[in-house]
VEXFI-866085 format. One record per residue (C-alpha): x, y, z. Coordinates in steps of 0.001 Angstrom, whole numbers, plus 524288, in hexadecimal, padded with zeros to 5 digits. Layout:
<sites>
+-------+-------+-------+
|    xx |    yy |    zz |
+-------+-------+-------+
|     X |     Y |     Z |
...
+-------+-------+-------+
</sites>
This chain:
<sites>
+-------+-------+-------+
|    xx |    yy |    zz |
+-------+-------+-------+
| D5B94 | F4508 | 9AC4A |
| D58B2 | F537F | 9AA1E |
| D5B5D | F5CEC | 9B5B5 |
| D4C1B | F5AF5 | 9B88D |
| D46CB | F5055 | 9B20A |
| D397D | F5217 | 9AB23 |
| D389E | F5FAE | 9AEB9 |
| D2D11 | F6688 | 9A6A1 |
| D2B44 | F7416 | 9A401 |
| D218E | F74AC | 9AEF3 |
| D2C33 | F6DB1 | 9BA39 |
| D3630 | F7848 | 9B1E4 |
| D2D25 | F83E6 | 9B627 |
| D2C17 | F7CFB | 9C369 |
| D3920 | F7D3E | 9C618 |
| D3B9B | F8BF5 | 9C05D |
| D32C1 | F9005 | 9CA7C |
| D356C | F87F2 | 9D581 |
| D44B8 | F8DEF | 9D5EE |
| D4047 | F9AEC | 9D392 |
| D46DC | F9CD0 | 9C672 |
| D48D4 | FA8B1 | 9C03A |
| D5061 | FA8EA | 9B5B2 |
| D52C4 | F9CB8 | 9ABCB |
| D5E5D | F9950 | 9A323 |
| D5A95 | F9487 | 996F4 |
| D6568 | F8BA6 | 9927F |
| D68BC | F856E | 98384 |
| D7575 | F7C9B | 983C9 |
| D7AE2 | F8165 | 976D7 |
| D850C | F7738 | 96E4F |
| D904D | F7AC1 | 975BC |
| D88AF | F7925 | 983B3 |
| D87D5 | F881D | 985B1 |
| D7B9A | F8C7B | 98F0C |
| D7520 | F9549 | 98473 |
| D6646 | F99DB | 98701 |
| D5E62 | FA542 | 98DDA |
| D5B7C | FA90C | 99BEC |
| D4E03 | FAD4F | 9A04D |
| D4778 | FB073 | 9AAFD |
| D3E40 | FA7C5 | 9B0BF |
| D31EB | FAEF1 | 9ACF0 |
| D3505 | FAD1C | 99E3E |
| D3A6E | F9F0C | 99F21 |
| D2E30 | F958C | 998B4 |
| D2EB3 | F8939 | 98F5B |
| D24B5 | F912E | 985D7 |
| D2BCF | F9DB8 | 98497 |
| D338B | F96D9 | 979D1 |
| D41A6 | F9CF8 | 97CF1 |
| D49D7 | F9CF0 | 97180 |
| D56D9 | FA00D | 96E1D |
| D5F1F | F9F99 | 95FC8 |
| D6210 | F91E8 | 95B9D |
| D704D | F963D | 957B9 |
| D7230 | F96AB | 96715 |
| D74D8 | F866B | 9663A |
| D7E51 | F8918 | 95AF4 |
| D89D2 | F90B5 | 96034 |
| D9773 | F8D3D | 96439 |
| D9BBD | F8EBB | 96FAF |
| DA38E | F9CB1 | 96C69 |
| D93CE | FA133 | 968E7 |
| D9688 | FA0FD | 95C3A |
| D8EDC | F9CBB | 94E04 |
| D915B | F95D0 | 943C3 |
| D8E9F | F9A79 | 93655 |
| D8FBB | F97B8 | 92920 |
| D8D50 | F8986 | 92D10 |
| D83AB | F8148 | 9247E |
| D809C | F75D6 | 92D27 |
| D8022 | F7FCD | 93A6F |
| D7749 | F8AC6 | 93249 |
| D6D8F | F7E8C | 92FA3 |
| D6CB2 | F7B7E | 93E1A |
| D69BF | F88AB | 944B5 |
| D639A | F942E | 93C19 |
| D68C6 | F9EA6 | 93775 |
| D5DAA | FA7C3 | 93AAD |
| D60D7 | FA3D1 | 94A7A |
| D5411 | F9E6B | 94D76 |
| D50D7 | F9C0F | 95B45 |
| D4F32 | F8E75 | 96333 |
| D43F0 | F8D8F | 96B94 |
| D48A7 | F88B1 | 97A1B |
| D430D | F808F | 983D2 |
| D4678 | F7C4C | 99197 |
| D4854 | F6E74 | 994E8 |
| D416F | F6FAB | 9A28F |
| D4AF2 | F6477 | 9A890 |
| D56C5 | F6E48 | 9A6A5 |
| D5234 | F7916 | 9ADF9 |
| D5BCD | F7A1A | 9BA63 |
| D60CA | F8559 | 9C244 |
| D6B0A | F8D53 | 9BF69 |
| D732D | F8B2F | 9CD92 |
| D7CF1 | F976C | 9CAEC |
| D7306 | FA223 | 9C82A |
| D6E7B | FAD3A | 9D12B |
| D6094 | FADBC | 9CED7 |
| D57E8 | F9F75 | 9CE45 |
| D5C56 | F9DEC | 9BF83 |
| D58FB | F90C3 | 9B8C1 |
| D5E7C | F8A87 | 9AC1F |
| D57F4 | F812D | 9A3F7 |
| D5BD9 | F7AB3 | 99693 |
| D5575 | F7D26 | 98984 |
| D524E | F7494 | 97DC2 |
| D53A6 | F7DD5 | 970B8 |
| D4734 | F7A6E | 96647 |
| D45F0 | F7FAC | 95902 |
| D38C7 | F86AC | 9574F |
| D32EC | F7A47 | 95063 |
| D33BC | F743B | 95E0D |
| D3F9B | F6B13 | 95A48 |
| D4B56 | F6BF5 | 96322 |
| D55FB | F7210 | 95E96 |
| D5E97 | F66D0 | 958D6 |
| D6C41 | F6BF0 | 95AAC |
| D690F | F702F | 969B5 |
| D7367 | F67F7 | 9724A |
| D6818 | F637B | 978A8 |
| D5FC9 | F5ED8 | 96E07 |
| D6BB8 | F57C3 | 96938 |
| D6DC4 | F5015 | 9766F |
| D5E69 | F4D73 | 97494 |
| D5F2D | F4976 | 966B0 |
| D6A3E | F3EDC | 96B0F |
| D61B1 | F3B90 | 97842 |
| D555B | F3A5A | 96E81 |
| D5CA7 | F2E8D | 96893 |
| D6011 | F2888 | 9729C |
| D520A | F27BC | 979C1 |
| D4B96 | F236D | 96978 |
| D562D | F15D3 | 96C7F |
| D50F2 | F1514 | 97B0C |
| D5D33 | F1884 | 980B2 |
| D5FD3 | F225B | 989C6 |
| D6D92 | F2963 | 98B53 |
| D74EB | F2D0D | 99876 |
| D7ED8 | F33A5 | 99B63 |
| D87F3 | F38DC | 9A675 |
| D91CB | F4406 | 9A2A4 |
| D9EA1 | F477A | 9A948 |
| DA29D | F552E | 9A879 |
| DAFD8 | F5A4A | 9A9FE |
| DB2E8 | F6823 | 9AB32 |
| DBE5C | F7306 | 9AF36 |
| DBE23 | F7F24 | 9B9D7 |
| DC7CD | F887D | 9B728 |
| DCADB | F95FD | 9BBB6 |
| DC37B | F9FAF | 9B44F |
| DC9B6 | FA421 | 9A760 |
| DC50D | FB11F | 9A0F2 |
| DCED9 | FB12A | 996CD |
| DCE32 | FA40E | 98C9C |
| DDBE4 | FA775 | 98931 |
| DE137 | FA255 | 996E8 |
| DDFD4 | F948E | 9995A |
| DD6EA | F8C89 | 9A36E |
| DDBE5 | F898E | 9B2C4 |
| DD63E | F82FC | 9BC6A |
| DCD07 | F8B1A | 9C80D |
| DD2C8 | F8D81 | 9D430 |
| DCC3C | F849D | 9DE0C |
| DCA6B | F8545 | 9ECA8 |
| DD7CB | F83E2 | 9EFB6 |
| DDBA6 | F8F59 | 9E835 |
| DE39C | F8734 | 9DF41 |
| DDF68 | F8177 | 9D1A4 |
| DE1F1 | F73DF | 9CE12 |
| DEE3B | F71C6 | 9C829 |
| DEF1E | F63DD | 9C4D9 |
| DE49C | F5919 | 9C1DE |
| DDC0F | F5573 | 9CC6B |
| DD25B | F4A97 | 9C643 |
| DC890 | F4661 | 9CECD |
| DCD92 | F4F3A | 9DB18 |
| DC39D | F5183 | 9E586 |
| DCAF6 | F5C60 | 9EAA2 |
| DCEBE | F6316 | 9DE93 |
| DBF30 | F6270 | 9DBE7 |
| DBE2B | F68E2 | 9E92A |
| DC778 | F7335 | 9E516 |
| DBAEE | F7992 | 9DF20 |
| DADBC | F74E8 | 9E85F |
| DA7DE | F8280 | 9E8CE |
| DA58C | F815D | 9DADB |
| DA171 | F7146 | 9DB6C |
| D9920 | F75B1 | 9E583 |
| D90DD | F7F25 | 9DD86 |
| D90F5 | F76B8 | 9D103 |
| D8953 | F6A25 | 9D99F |
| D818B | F744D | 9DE76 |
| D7E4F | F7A00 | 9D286 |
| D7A9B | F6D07 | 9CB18 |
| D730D | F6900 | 9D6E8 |
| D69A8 | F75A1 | 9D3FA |
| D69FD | F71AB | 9C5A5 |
| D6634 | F640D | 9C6A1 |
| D724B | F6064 | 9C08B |
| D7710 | F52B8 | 9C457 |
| D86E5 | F52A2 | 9C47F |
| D8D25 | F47E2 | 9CC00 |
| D9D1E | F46AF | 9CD39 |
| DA3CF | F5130 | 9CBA8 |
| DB505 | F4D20 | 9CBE7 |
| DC036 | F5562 | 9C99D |
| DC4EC | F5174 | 9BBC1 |
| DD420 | F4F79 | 9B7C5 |
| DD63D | F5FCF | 9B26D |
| DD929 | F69D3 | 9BBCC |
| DCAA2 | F6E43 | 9BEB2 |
| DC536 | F6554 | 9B7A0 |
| DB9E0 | F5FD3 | 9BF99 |
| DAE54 | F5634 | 9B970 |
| DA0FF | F54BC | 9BD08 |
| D9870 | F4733 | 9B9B0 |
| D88A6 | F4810 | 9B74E |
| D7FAB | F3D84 | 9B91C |
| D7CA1 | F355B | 9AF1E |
| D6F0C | F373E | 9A776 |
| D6999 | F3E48 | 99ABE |
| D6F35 | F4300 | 99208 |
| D6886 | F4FFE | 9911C |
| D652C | F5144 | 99E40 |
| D74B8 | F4FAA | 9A0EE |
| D7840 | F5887 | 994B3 |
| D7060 | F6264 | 99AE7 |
| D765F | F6046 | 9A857 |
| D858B | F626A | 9A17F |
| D814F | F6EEF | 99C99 |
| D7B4E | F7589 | 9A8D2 |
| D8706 | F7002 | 9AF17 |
| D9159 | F74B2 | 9A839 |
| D892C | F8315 | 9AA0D |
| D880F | F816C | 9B62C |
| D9764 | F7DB7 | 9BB92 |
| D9D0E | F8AFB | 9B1D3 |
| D930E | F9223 | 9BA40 |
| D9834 | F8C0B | 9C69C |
| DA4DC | F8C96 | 9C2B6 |
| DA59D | F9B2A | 9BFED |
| D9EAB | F9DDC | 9CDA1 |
| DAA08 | F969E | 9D3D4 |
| DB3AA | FA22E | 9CABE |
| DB6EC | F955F | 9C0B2 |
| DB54D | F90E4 | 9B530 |
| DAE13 | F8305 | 9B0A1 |
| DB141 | F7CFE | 9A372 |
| DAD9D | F737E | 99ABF |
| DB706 | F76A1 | 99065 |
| DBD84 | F67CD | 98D70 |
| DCAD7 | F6C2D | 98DFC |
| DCCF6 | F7999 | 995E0 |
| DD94E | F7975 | 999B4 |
| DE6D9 | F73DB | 993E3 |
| DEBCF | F67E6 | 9997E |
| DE057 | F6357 | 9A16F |
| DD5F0 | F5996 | 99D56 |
| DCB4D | F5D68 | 99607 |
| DBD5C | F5CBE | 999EA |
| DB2DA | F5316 | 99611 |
| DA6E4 | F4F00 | 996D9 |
| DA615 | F412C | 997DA |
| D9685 | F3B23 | 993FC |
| D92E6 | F2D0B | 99AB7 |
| D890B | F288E | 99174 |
| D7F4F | F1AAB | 9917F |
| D7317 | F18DA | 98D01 |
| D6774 | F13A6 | 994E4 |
| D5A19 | F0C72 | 98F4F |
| D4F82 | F1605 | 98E7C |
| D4510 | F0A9E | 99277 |
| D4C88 | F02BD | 99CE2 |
| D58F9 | F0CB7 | 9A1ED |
| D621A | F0356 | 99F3B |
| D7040 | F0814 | 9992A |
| D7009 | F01DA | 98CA6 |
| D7F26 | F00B9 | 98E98 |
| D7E37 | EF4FC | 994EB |
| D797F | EE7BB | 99084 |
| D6E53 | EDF45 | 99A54 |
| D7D28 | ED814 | 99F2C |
| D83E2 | EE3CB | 9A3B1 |
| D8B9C | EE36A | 9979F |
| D8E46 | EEFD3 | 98E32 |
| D8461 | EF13E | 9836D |
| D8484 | EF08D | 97433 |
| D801E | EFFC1 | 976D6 |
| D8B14 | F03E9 | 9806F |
| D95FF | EFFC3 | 9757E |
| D8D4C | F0565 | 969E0 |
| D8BFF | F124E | 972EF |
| D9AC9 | F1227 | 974AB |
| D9C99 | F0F78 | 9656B |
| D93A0 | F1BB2 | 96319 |
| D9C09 | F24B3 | 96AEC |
| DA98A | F1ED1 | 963F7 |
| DA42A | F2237 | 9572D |
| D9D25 | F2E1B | 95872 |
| DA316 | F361E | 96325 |
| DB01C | F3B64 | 95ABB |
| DA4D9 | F419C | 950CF |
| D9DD2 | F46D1 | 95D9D |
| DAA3B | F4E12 | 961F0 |
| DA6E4 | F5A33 | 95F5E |
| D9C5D | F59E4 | 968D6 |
| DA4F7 | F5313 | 972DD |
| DAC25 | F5BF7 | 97114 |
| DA914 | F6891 | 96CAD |
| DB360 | F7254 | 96D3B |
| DC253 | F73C3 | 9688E |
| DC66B | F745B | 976E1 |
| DBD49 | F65B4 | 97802 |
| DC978 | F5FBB | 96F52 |
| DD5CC | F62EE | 97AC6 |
| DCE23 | F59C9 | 98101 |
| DD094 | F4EB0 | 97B3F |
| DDDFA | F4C22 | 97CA3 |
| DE36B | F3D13 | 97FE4 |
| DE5F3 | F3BA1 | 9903D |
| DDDC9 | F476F | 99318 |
| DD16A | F40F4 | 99934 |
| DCC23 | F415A | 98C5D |
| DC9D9 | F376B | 980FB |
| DCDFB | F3857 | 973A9 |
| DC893 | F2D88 | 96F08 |
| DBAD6 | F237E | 96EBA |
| DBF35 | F19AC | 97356 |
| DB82B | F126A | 98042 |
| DBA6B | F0AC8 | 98AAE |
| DB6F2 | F06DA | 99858 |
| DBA80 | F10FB | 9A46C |
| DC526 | F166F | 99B90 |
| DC523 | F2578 | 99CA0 |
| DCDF3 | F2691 | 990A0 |
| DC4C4 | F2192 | 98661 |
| DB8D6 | F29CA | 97F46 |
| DAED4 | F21F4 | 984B8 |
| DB06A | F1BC9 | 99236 |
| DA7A8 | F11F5 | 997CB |
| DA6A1 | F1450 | 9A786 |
| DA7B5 | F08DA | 9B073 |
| D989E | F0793 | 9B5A4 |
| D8D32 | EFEAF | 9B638 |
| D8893 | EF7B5 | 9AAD0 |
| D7BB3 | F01FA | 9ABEA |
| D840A | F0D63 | 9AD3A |
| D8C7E | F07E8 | 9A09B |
| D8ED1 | F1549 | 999D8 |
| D9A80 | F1BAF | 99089 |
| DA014 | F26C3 | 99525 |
| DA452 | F3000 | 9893E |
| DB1AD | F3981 | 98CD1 |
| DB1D0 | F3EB6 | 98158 |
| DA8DF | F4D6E | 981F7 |
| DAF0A | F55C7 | 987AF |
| DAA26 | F5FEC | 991F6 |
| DA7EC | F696B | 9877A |
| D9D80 | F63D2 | 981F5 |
| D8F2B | F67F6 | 981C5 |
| D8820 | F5BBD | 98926 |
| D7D2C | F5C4E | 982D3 |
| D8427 | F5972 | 97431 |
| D8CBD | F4FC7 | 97B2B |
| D84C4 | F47F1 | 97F72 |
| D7CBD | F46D3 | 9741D |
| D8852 | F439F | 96ABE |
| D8F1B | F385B | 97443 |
| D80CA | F33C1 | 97604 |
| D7DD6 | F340C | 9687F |
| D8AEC | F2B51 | 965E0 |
| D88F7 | F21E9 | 96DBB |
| D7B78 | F21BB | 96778 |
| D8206 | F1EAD | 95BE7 |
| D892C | F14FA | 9600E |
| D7EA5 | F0CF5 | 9668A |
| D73F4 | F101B | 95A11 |
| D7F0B | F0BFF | 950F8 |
| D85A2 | F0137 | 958F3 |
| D931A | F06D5 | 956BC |
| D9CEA | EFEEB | 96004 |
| DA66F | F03B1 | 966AD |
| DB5C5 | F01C3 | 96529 |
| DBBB7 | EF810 | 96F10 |
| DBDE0 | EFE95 | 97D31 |
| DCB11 | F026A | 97FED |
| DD1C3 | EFF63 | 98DCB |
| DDCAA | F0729 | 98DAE |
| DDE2C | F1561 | 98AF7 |
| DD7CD | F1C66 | 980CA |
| DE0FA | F278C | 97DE5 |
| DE8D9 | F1D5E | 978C4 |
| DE013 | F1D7D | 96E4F |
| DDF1B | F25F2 | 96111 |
| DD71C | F33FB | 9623A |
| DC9FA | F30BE | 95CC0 |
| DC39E | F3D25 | 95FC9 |
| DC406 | F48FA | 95807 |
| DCE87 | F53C2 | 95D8C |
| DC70A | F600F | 958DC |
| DB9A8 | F668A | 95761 |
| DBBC5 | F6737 | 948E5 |
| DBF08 | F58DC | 94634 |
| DB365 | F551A | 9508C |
| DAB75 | F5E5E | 94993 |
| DAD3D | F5743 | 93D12 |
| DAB2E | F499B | 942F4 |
| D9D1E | F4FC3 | 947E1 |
| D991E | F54C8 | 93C1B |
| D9C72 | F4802 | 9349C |
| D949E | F3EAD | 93C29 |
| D8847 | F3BA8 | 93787 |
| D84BA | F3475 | 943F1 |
| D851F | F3C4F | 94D7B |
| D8093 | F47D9 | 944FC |
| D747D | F40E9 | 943CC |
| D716B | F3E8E | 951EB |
| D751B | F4B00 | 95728 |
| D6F07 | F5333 | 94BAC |
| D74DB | F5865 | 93F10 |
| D706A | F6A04 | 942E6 |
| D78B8 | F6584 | 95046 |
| D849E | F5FE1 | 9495B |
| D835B | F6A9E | 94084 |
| D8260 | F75DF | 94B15 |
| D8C38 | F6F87 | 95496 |
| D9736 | F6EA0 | 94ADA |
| D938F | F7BA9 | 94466 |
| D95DA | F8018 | 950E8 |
| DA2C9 | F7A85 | 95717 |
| DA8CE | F7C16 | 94A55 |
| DA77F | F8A9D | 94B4B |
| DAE55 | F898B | 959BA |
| DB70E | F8404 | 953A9 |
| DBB5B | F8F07 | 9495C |
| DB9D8 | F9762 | 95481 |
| DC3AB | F9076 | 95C7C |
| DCC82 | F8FEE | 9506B |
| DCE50 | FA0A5 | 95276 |
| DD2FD | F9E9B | 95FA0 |
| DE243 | F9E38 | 9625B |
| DE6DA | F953F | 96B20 |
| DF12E | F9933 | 9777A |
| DF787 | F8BED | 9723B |
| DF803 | F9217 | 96245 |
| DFD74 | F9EBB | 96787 |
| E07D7 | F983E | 970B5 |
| E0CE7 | F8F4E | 96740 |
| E0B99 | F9590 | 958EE |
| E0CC2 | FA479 | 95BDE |
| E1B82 | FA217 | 95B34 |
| E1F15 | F951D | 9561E |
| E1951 | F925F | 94983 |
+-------+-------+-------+
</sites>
């Protein structure tokens, strides 16, 4: 469900006026889940002034930087940096809690000026994915879990992370999963992120204090996939902005800090019947469907080539370490939280799979289209699963890849998945992360200068 379901233009106006709005953020989720766009004041806000900005705009890294000299990117977006024509989806619009003035932000859909959507848009790439799903009569849902660090703020990227001071006056020193109190170390700023998703519409449920020191987690209802895409990116906007009004910092990063967990974002995932509701999961007995294995099949044999959208950065990669909270591996089996893909104890019409693997990092939009589109695979092209493991799965080989460049490659080689999520994407994605990556490659490491300067 959308923030406001079935809104129109007219109920969009509606609203605008009804809270007295004067000023409107006009907001793009670029590949790397950046807020890019245009503020405008009210007067000047309509669906038929056509706003526009370059196309390029979806094809940065995260650093803000280009690619160029690249065949398969220079294809995708022009060279003459031609514009995109925006438009609002009208069930986006929401307040924006933090501002002074009654501000209001609303998401935007980018179109090309032949009226097409914009292919390589994270959004139009979730849609593409959805699109498939609905053509088979099937209907995905999902329910994320999102973990995520405070720390004390940190001007200077040289010095590494801590945790924030909380009311005590003490920071968190050792691991406090699932403390009440040490959740109630920081209140004031709890306080003011319910708040603020209560003004926005947005509906977060549980939020638990995770095993890292300040690493908290908060779980959203289950529902669509774009609607919840879209509620993972205001969110994650809206708890920096909370966080930095509490003198903090909020991060997403998947591995911030040296010897704690990482962070992840964890994706329950079924599939309902368009016509009747019913989670195609489960067989008329109770029993787990021909469809629940195939989906679990799809997501074995497809999600190593959809790392690099799992996860998308170097730093996505210190994540996945054996006993860390993380997996390494594919592998699935019943309420085991060391395995890939874990299948929750529920009811046999809440029978979902729960994928660990993608990592807070990643832009929600793209993730959920790529584990989507593998268990699409999976279920299109009957692919079963291996046999369920019991015991624990770090006991198993690595069957992920352990770097951007090698998940890079696995991306670009499959045909599959290249298909469903659309060749310009595949082509400006990896253009893209493979120029972070060079970038990262100037940088050297505390770790480089500590143990080479001298001894080598």
């Amino acid at each position: 469900m959308s923030l406001r379901e079935n809104f129109s233009d007219a109920d969009m106006d509606a609203w605008l006026n009804e809270n007295r709005v004067t000023e409107i953020e006009c907001l793009v989720p670029d590949l790397t889940g950046v807020a890019r766009g245009k503020i405008l004041p009210r007067a000047k806000f309509t669906q038929d002034r056509g706003m526009r900005i370059p196309e390029a705009v979806l094809g940065m890294t995260v650093t803000g930087n280009y690619p160029t000299a690249n065949a398969a990117y220079d294809r995708a977006i022009s060279s003459t940096d031609r514009d995109m024509i925006l438009r609002a989806d009208p069930g986006s619009i929401t307040t924006v809690p933090w501002a002074q003035d009654p501000t209001a932000q609303v998401i935007h859909d980018c179109y090309f000026s032949d009226g097409t959507l914009v292919d390589y848009a994270p959004r139009s790439v979730l849609r593409r994915v959805l699109k498939l799903y609905a053509d088979r009569g099937w209907q995905a849902v999902v329910g994320p879990e999102l973990e995520f660090y405070l720390t004390e703020k940190n001007i200077d990227p040289d010095l590494p992370l801590r945790a924030p001071v909380g009311r005590s006056g003490r920071a968190e020193t050792s691991r406090q999963v699932y403390s009440i109190d040490a959740v109630n170390e920081f209140d004031p700023l709890f306080e003011d992120i319910y708040d603020y998703c209560a003004l926005m519409n947005l509906d977060v449920d549980t939020l638990i204090h995770e095993t890292g020191a300040g690493q908290m987690g908060i779980n959203f209802q289950h529902g669509d996939a774009l609607a919840l895409a879209d509620n993972l990116f205001y969110f994650k906007r809206t708890l920096r902005e909370a966080a930095l009004k509490h003198s903090m910092y909020a991060t997403f990063m998947a591995k911030p800090m040296a010897g704690e967990p990482g962070s992840a974002m964890h994706v329950h995932q079924s599939v309902n019947d368009l016509a009747t509701g019913r989670n195609i999961f489960t067989d008329a007995d109770g029993a787990s469907s021909q469809h629940f294995r195939h989906y679990i099949g799809g997501l074995q044999r497809y999600t190593p080539a959809a790392m690099a959208i799992l996860a998308p950065y170097v730093n996505s990669y210190r994540r996945m370490v054996r006993h860390t909270a993380a997996p390494i591996n594919v592998q699935w089996g019943i309420d085991n939280r060391t395995v890939g893909f874990r299948i929750p104890i529920s009811g046999t019409g809440q029978r979902r799979v729960e994928n660990r693997i993608i990592g807070a990092d990643a832009n929600p939009y793209l993730a959920m289209a790529v584990t989507l589109a593998c268990g699409y695979l999976g279920m299109v092209d009957q692919i079963d699963p291996s046999p369920m493991i019991t015991g624990s799965a770090y006991d198993h080989d690595h069957e992920l890849p352990q770097g951007l460049p090698q998940a890079l490659e696995g991306l670009r080689r499959e045909d599959r998945l290249r298909d469903i999520l659309g060749e310009r994407f595949i082509d400006v994605y990896t253009a893209i992360k493979e120029l972070e990556h060079q970038e990262f490659m100037t940088v050297i490491s505390p770790w480089e200068r500590e143990h080479l300067l001298l001894h080598v």
